[in-house]
Each structure stands twice: as C-alpha cells, then as structure tokens.
Residue frames as a rotation matrix with the C-alpha (Angstrom) as fourth column:
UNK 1
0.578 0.653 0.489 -29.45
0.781 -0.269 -0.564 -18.82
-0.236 0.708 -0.666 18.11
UNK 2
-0.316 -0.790 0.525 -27.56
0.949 -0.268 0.168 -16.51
0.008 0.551 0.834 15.92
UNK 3
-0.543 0.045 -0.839 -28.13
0.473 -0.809 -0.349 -12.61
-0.694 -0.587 0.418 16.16
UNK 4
-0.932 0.047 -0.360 -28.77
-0.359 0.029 0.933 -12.81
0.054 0.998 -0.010 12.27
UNK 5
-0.525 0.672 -0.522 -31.78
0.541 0.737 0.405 -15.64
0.656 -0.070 -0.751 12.98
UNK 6
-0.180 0.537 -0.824 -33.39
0.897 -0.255 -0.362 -13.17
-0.404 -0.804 -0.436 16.11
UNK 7
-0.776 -0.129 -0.618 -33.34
-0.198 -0.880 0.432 -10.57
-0.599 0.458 0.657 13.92
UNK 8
-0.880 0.399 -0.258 -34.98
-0.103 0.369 0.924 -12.24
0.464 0.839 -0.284 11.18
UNK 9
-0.817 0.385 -0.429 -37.40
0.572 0.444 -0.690 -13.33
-0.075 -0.809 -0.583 14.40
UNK 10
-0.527 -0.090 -0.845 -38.52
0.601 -0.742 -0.296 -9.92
-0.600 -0.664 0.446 14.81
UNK 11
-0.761 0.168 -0.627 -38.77
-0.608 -0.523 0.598 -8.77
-0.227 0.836 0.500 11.23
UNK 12
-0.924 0.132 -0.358 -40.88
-0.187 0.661 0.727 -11.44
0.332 0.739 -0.586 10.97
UNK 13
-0.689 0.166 -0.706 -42.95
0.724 0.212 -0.656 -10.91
0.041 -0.963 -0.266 13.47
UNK 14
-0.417 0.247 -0.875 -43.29
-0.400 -0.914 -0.067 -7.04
-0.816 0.323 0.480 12.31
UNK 15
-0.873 0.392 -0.288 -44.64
-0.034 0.541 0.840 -8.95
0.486 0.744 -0.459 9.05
UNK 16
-0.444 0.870 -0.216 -47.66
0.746 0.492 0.448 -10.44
0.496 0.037 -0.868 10.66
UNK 17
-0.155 0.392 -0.907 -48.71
0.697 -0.607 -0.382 -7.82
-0.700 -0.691 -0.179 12.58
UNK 18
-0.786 -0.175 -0.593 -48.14
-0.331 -0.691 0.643 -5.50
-0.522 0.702 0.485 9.12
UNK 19
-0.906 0.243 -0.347 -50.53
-0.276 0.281 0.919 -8.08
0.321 0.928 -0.187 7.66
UNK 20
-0.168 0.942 -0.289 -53.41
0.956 0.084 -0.281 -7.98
-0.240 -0.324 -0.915 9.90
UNK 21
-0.547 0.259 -0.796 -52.88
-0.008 -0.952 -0.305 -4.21
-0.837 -0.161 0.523 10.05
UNK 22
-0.939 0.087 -0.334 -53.44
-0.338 -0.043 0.940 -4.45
0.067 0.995 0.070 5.83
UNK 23
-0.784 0.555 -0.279 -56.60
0.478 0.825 0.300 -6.84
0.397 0.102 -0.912 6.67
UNK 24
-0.329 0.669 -0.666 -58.22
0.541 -0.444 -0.714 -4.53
-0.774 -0.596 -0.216 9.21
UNK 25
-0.706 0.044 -0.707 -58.36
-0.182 -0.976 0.121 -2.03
-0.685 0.214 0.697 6.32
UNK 26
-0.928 0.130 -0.349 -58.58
-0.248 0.483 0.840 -4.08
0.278 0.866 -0.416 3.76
UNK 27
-0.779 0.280 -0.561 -62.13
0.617 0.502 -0.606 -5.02
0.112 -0.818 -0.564 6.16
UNK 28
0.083 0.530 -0.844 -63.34
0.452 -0.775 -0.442 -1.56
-0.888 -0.345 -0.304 7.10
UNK 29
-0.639 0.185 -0.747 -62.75
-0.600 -0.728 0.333 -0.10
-0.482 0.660 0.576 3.42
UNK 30
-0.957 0.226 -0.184 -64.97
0.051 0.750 0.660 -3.24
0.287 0.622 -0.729 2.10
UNK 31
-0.487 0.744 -0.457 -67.52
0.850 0.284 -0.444 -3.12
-0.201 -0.604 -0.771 4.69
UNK 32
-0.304 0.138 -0.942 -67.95
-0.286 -0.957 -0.048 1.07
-0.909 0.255 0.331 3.69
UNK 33
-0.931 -0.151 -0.332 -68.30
-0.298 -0.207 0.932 -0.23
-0.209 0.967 0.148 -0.07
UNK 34
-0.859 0.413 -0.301 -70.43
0.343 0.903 0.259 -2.96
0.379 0.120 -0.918 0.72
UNK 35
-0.153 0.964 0.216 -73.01
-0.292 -0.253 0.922 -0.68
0.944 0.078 0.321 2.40
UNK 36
0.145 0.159 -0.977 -72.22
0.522 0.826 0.212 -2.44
0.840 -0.541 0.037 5.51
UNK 37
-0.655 -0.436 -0.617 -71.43
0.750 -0.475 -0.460 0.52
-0.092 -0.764 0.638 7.50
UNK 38
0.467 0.882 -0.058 -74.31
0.833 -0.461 -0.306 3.03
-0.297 0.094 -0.950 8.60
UNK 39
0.144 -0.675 0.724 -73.53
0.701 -0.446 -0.556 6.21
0.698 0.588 0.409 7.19
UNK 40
0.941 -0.003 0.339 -73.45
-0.287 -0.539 0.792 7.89
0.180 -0.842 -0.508 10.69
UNK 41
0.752 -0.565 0.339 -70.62
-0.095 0.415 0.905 5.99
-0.652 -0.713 0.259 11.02
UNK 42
0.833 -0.287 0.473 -68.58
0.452 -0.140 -0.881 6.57
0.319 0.948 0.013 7.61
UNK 43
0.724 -0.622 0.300 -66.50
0.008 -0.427 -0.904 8.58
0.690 0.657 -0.304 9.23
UNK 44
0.734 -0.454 0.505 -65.53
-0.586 -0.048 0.809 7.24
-0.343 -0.890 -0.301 11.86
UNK 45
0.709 -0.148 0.690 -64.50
0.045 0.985 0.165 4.29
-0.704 -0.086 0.705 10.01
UNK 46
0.858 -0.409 0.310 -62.70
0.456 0.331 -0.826 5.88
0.235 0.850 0.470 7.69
UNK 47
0.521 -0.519 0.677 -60.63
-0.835 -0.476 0.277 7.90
0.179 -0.710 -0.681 10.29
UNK 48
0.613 -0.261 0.746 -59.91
-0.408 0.704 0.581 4.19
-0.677 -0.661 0.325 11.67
UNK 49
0.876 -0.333 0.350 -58.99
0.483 0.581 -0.656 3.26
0.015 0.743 0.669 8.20
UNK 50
0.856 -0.327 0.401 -56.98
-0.039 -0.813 -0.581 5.96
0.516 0.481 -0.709 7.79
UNK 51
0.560 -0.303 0.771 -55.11
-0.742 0.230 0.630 5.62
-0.368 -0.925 -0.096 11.28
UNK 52
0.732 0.458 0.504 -54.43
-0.260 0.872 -0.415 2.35
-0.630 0.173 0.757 10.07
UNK 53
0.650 -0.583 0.488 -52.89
0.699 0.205 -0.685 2.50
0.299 0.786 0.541 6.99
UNK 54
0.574 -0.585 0.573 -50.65
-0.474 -0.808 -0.350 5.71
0.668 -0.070 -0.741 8.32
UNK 55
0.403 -0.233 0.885 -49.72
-0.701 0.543 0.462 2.56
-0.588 -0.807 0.056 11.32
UNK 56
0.531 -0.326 0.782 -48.48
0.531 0.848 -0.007 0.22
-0.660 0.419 0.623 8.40
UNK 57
0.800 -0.573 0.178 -47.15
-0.236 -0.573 -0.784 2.80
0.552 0.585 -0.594 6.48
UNK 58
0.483 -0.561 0.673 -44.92
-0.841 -0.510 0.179 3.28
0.242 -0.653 -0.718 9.28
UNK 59
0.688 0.073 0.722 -44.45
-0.328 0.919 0.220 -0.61
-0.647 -0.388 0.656 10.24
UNK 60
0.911 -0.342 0.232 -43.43
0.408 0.655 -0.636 -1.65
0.066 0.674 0.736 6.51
UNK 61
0.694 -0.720 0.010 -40.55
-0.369 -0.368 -0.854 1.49
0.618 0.588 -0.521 6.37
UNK 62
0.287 -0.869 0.404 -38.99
-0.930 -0.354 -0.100 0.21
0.230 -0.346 -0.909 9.64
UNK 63
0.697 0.139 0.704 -39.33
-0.157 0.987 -0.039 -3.37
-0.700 -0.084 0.709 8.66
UNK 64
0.904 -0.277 0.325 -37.57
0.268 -0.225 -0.937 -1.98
0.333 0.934 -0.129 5.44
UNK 65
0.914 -0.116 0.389 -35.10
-0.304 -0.830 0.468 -1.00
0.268 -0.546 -0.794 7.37
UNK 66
0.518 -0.032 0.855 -34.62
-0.690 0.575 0.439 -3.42
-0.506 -0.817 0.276 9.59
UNK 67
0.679 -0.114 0.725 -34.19
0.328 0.931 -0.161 -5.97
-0.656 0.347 0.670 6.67
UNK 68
0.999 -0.021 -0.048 -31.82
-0.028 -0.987 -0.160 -3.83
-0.044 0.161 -0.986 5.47
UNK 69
0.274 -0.663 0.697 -29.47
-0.946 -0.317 0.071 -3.61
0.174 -0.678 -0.714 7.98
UNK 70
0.501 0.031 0.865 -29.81
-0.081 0.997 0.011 -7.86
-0.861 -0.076 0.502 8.62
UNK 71
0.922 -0.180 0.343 -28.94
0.359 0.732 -0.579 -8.21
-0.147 0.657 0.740 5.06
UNK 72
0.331 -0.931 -0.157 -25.72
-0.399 0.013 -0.917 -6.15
0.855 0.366 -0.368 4.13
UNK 73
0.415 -0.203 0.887 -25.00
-0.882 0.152 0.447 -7.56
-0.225 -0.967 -0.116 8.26
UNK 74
0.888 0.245 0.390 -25.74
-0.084 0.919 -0.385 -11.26
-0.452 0.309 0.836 6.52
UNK 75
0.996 0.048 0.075 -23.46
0.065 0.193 -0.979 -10.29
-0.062 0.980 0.189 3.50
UNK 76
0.229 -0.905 0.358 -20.42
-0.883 -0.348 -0.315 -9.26
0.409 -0.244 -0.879 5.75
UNK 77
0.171 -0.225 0.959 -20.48
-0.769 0.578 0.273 -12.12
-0.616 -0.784 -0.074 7.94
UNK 78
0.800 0.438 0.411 -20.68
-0.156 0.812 -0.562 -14.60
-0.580 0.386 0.718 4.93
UNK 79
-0.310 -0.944 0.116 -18.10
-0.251 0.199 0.948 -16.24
-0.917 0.265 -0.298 3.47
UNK 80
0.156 0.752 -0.640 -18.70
-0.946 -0.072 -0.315 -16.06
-0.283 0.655 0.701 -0.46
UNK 81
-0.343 -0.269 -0.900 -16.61
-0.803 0.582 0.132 -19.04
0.488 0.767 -0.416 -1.32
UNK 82
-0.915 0.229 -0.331 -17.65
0.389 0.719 -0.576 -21.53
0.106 -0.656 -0.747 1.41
UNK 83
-0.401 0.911 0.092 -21.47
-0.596 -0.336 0.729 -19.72
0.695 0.238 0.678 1.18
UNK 84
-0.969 0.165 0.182 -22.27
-0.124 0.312 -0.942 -21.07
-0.212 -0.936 -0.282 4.95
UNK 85
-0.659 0.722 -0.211 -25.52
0.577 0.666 0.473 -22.74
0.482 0.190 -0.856 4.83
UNK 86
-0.189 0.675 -0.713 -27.14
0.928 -0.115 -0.355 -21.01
-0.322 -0.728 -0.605 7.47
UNK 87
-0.570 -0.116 -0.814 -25.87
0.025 -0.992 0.124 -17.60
-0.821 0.050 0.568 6.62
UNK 88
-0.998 0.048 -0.034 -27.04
-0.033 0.022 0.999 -18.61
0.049 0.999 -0.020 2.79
UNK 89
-0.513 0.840 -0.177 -30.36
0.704 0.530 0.472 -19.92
0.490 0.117 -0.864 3.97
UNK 90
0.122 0.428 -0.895 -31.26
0.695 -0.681 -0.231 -16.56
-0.709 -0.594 -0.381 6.21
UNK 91
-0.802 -0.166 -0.573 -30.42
-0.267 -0.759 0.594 -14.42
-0.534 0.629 0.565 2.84
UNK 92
-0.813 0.581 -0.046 -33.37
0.417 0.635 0.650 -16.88
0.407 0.509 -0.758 1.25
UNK 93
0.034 0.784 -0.620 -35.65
0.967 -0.182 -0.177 -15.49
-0.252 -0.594 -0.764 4.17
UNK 94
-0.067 0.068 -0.995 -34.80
0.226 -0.971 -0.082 -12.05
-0.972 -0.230 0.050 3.65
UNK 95
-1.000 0.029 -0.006 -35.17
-0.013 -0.244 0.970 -12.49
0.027 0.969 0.245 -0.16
UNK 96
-0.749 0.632 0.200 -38.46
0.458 0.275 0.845 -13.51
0.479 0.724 -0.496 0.42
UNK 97
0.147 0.409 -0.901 -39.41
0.815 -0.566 -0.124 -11.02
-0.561 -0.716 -0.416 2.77
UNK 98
-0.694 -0.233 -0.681 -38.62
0.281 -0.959 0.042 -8.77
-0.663 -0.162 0.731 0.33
UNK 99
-0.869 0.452 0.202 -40.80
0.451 0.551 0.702 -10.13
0.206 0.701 -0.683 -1.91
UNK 100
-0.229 0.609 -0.759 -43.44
0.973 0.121 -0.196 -9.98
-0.027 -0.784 -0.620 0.53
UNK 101
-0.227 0.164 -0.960 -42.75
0.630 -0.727 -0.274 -6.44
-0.743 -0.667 0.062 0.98
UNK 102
-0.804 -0.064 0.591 -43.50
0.526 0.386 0.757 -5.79
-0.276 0.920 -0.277 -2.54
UNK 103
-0.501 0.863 -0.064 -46.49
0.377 0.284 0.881 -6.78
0.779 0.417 -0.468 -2.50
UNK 104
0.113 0.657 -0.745 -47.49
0.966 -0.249 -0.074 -4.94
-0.234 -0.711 -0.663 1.02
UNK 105
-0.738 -0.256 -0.624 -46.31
0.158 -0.965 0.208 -1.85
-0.655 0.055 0.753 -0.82
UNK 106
-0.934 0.354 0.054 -49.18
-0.045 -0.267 0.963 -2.54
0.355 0.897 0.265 -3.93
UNK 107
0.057 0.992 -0.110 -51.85
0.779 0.025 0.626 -3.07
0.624 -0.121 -0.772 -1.73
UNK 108
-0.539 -0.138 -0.831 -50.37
0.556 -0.799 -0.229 0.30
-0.632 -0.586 0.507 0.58
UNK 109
-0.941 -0.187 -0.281 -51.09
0.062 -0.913 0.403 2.03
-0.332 0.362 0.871 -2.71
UNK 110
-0.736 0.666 0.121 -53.85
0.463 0.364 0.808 0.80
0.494 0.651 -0.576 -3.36
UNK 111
0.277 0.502 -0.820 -55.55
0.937 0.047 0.345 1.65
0.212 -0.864 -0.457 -0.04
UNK 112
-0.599 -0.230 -0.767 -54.63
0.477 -0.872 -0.112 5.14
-0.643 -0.433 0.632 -0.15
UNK 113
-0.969 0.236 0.077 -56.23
-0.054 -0.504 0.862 5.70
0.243 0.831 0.501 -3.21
UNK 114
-0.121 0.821 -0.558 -59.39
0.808 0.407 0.425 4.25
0.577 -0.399 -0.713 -0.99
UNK 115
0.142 0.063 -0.988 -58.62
0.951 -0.286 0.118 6.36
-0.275 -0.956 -0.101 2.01
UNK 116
-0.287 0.124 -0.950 -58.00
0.450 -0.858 -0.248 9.62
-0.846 -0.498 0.190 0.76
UNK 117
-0.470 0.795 -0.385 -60.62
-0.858 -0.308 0.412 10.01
0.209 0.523 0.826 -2.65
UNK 118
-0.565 0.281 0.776 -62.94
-0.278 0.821 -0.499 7.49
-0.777 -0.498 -0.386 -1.01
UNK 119
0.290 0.795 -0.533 -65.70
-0.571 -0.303 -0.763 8.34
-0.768 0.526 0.366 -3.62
UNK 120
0.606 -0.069 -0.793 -63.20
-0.795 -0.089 -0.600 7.19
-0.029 0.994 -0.109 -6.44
UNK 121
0.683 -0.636 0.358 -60.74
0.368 0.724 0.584 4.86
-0.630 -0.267 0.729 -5.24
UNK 122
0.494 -0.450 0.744 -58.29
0.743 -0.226 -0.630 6.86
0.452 0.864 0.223 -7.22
C-alpha cells in the first residue's frame, strides 16, 4: 500500500467520523425544534450541540489540511505525461473529498446560525 493510499485511509476515515459528528447536531438541534427536548434540558443540549459543532469545526480544518498536503504530495510524485493510474485515480478521491468538504462547510454554516441565535436560526 502506497503512503499516498494510507493517507487517503485516514482522511477518509476523519470524513465519517466528521459526518456523524454533523448528524449528532444535525439530531439534537431538530429534537430542540421539534419540542422534543424538555426545556430543563435546552441547555444542556445546546451546550452539547455547541461542543459539537466547535469538534467538527476543528475535524473538517485538519482534514483540510491533511488533503492538502496528500494532494500537492500526489501532484509531485505524478508523472503528467504517463498520468499513472493509481496516482491519477487517488487525485479522483481527493477531488471528491473535496467536494464532500464543500458541502460539510454549508451545513457548518448553517448550524452555527442554529447554535449561536437559536431563537432565529440566523
């Protein structure tokens, strides 16, 4: 296995774990909307949210990072004219991880706008 490919392992790894973290919230700010949470307990849960999203904040930048560092790595090691399969096909993964990360940045913002004017979402 290729240092490039265990990398990729890892980041990928940090992914799912980034995307339950998003779910828990995504969870505990629904359940708060929904009435489903007593209101003795409001703030705990939104502490937990809070927690939370400040734990995925943190997750996505050094996943950002990470995938970063893999790709200009990727872009040295590759040969452009002969565009090695493997190398080509791990730049595919990290395109669509960035993709991915995108889209775990619009639902960050979203969720802050939850977590810190609950009242408004805003």
């Amino acid at each position: 296995m290729s240092p490039a490919f265990e990398s990729l392992v890892v980041i990928c790894e940090r992914m799912r774990h980034l995307t339950g973290t998003l779910e828990l919230i995504r969870g505990q700010l629904l359940a708060e909307a929904m009435g489903e949470v007593p209101m003795d307990q409001v703030p705990a849960v939104r502490q937990t949210a809070h927690g939370l999203y400040l734990h995925a904040v943190g997750l996505r930048q050094r996943t950002a990072g990470d995938l970063s560092t893999i790709v200009r790595a990727l872009a040295e090691e590759i040969d452009p004219v002969q565009a090695e399969a493997e190398g080509a096909e791990l730049l595919a993964v990290c395109r669509d991880l960035a993709v991915t990360l995108r889209a775990v940045d619009t639902a960050l913002a979203e969720f802050k706008g939850h977590i810190e004017h609950p009242a408004t979402g805003t």
